[in-house]
C-alpha positions in Angstrom: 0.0 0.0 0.0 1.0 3.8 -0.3 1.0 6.4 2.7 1.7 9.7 3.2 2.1 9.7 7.3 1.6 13.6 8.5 4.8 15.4 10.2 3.0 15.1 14.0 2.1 11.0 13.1 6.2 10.8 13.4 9.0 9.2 11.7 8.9 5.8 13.4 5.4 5.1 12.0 6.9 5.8 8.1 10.3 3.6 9.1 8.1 0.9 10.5 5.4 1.1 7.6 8.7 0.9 5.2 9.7 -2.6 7.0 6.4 -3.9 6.8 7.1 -3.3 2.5 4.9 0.0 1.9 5.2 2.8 -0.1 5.7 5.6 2.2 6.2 9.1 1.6 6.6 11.2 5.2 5.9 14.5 5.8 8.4 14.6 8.7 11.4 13.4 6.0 10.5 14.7 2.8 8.0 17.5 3.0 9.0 19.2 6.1 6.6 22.4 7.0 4.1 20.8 4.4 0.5 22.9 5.1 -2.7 20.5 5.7 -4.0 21.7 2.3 -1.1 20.5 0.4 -0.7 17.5 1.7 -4.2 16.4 1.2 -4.1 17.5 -2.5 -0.4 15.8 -2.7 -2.1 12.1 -1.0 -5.3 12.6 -3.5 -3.6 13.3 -7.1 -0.6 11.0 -6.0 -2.9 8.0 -4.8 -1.9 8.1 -1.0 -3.5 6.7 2.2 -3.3 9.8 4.5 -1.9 8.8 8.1 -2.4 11.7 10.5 -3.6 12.7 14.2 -4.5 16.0 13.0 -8.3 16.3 13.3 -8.4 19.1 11.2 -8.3 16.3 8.3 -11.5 15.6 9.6 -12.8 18.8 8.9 -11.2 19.1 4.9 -13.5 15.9 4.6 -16.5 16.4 5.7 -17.0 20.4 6.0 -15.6 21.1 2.8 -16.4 17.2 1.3 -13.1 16.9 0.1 -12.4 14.3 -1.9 -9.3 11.9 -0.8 -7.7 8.2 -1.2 -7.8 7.1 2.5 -7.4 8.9 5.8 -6.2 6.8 8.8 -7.1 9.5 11.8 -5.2 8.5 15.3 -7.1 9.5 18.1 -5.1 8.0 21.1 -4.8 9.3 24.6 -1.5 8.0 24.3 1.0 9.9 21.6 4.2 7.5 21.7 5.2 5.9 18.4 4.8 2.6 20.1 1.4 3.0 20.6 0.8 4.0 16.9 2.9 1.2 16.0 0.4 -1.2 17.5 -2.5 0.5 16.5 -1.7 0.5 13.0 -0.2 -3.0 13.5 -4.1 -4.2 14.3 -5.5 -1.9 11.9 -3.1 -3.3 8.7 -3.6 -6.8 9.8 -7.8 -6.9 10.6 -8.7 -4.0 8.1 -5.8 -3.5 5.6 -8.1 -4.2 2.2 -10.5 -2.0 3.3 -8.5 1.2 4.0 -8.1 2.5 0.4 -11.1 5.6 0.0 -12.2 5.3 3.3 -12.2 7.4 6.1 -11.2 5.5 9.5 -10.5 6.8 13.0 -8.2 4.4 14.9 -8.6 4.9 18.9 -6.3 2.3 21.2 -9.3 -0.3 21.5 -11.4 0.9 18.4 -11.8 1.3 14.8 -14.6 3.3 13.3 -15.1 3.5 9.7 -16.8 6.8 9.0 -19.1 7.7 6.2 -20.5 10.7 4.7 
């Protein structure tokens, strides 16, 4: 799969996504100071899975209905990267083939797939 994991998700969660054998491009390598509106227009034309915990994503997709390739949305009371790790870890292994042009917010013991 392809992600684009947002400066604040972290570098470990693109490293580990990379071992696990995806496509990642991260904000927090590559794009650096990136603003929320180009890197949702950057995941969309370039076929990215968005990985964020910025909930302003939220709003982009269903205030403005902005169109998009998948949004993974961490909302953990927990921020370490070992915590994402595991999270996505579940998510990948129960979910994984649903992800693409979905809209899913990933909590430590839940996964909600929201629609429009």
């Amino acid at each position: 799969m392809r992600f684009l994991v947002d400066e604040c998700t972290g570098p470990a969660v693109a490293e580990w996504l990379r071992k696990q054998g995806h496509e990642v491009f991260s904000v927090y390598d590559e794009g650096r100071g990136l603003d929320d509106e180009t890197i949702i227009q950057k995941a969309l034309a370039e076929n990215w899975i968005l990985i964020t915990n910025d909930k302003d994503f939220g709003e982009k997709i269903y205030r403005e209905g902005r169109s998009h390739r998948g949004v993974i949305l961490l909302r953990l009371d927990v921020e370490r990267a070992t915590a994402k790790l595991e999270v996505l870890r579940r998510l990948l292994q129960d979910y994984g083939d649903q992800l693409p042009d979905q809209f899913v917010v990933v909590a430590a013991t839940k996964v909600r797939f929201a629609h429009r």
